[in-house]
C-alpha positions, 0 to 999 in steps of 0.5 A, spaced: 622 498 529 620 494 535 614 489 534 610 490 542 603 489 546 601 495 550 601 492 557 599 499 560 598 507 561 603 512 564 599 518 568 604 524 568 598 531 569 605 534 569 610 534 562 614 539 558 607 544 555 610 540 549 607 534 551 600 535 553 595 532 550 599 526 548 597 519 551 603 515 553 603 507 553 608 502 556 610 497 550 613 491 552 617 488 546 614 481 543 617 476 540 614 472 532 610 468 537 607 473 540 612 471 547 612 477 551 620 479 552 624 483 558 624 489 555 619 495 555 619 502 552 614 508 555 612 510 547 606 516 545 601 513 541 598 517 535 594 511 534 590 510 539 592 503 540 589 500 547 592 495 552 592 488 550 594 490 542 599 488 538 603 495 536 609 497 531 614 502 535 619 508 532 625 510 536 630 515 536 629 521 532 624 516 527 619 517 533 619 525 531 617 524 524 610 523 525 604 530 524 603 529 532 610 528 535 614 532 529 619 537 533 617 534 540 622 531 546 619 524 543 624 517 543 618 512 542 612 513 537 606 507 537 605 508 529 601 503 529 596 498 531 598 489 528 592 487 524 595 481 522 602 478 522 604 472 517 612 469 518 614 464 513 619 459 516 625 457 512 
């Protein structure tokens, strides 16, 4: 799973019929401090999770296990919005 912050939405009115409906959002990955990292992922969001919010991603073939993304051309999944994170150094 990758830890990231929604940073934007991808506006595609044309996509494979299968994915019609789904909500695409650019997820940067972040680090434990919450600093943001080079790297992004464009992910379906079956959270409604919103720019500014802390997200949990699945990739590869985790990303089609969820009730909206089952069976579908998905690579990446926001699967869920962070509440809270506690880290205890050692």
């Amino acid at each position: 799973m990758i830890l990231g912050k929604v940073i934007g939405t991808v506006w595609a009115t044309r996509k494979d019929e299968a994915m019609v409906g789904m909500s695409l959002q650019i997820v940067r990955h972040i680090d434990l401090d919450f600093k943001m990292k080079d790297a992004f992922v464009v992910a379906v969001d079956t959270v409604q999770a919103g720019v500014g919010d802390v997200v949990l991603v699945a990739t590869g073939s985790s990303a089609r296990q969820t009730a909206v993304t089952k069976n579908k051309p998905v690579d990446a999944v926001i699967m869920a919005v962070v509440d809270k994170l506690d880290v205890t150094d050692k």
